[in-house]
C-alpha positions in Angstrom: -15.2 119.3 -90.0 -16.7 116.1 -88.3 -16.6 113.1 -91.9 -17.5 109.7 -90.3 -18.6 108.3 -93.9 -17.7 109.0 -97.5 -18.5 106.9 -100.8 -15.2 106.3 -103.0 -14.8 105.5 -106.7 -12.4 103.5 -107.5 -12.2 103.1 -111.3 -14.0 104.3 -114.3 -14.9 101.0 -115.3 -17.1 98.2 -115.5 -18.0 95.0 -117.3 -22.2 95.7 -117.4 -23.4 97.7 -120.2 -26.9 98.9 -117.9 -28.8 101.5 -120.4 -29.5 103.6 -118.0 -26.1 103.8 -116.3 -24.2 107.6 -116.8 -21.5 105.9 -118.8 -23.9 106.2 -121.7 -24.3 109.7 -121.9 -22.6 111.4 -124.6 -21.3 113.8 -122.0 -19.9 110.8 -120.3 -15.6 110.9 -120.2 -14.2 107.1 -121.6 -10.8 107.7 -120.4 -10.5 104.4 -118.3 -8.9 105.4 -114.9 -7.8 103.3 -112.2 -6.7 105.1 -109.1 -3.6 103.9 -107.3 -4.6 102.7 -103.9 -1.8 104.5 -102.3 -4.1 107.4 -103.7 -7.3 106.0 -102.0 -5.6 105.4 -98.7 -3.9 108.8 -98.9 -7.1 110.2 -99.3 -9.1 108.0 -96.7 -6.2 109.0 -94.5 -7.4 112.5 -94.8 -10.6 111.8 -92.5 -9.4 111.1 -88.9 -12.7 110.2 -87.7 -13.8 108.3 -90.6 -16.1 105.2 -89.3 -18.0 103.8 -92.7 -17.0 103.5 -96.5 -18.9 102.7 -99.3 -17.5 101.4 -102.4 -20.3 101.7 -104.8 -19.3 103.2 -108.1 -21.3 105.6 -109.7 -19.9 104.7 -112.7 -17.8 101.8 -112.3 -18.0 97.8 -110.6 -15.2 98.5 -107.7 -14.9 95.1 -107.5 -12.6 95.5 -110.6 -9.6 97.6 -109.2 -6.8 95.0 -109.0 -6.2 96.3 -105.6 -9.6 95.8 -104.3 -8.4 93.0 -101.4 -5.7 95.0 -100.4 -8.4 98.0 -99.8 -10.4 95.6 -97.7 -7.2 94.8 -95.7 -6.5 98.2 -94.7 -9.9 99.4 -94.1 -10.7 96.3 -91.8 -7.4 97.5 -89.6 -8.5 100.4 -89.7 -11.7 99.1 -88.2 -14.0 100.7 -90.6 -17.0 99.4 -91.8 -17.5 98.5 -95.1 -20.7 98.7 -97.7 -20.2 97.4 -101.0 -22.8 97.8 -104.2 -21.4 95.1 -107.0 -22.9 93.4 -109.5 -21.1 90.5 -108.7 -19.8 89.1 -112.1 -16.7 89.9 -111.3 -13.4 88.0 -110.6 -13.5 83.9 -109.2 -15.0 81.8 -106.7 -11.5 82.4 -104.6 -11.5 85.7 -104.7 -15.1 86.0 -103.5 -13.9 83.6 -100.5 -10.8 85.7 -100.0 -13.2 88.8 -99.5 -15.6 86.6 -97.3 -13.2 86.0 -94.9 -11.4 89.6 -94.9 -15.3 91.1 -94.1 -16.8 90.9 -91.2 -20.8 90.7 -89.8 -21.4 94.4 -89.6 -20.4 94.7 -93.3 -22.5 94.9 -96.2 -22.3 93.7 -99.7 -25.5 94.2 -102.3 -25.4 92.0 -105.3 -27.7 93.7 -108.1 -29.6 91.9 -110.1 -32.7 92.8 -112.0 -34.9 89.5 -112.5 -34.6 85.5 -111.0 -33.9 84.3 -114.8 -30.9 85.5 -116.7 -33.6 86.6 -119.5 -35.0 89.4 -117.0 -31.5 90.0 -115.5 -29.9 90.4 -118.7 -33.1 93.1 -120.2 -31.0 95.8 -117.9 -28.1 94.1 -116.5 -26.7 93.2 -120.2 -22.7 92.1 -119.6 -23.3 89.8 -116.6 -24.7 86.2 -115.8 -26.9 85.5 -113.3 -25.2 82.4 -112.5 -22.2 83.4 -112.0 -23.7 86.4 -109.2 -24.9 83.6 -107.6 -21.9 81.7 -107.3 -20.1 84.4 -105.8 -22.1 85.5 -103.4 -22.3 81.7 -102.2 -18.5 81.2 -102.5 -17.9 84.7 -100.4 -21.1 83.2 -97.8 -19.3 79.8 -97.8 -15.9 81.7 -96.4 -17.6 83.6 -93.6 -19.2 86.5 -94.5 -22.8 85.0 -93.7 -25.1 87.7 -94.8 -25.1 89.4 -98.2 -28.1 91.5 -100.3 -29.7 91.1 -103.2 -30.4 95.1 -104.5 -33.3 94.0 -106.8 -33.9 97.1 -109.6 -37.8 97.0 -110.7 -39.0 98.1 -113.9 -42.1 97.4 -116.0 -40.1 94.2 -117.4 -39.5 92.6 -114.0 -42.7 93.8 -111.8 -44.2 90.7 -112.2 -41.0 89.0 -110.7 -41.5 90.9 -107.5 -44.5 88.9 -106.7 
């Protein structure tokens, strides 16, 4: 069988507390899990043809695993693309400059956020700071990676923001 793309969780956590996010469910395991990443390269290894990765995290920031850079590192000699979903209140200034050099042009990183003041942002988003999303995403522009996304959530609370 022909995989070019897969999505990969990394972890089980993250530092937002989003009400609607699975991690609330009662259902929902707490056991905090952080794979090796000889286990995720293993794994990637798997799929010879593999031309596209997204770390989102369905449940988790992936921009948390302690290994994250290393990841990048291997995937970008691998020559696979990259498409990361964070919500970018996560780690420093350097290491968002670190991972906007290691990136390059036809990779894509989404910053979520959920309103242009940290009141709105915060209504969903509770556990991160504006400010500091948008210090990131300029330190890892500042470094290289020229082109980032902002993955704006509406609800009733924010609509008006949209305008």
């Amino acid at each position: 069988m022909l995989i070019e793309e897969v999505e990969v969780e990394l972890t089980s956590i993250c530092n937002a507390h989003c009400q609607l996010c699975y991690r609330n469910y009662k259902s929902y395991n707490k056991a905090k899990v952080i794979r090796s990443i000889q286990e995720v390269i293993d794994q990637l290894k798997e799929y010879k043809d593999l031309k596209r990765i997204k770390l989102v995290g369905v449940e988790s920031e992936p921009t948390i695993h302690p290994d994250f850079l290393i990841l990048i590192r291997w995937l970008k000699w691998k020559d696979i693309q990259i498409e990361i979903c964070t919500n970018g209140d996560t780690n420093n200034e350097e290491w968002w400059r670190e991972l906007g050099v290691l990136l390059g042009e036809e990779d894509e990183v989404y910053f979520t956020i959920c309103g242009s003041t940290q009141e709105l942002h915060e209504t969903y988003r509770k556990g991160t700071k504006l400010a500091n999303i948008l210090r990131n995403a300029a330190a890892m522009r500042e470094a290289g990676k020229k082109t980032d996304y902002a993955q704006c959530i509406r609800f009733e609370y924010n609509d008006d923001d949209f305008h």
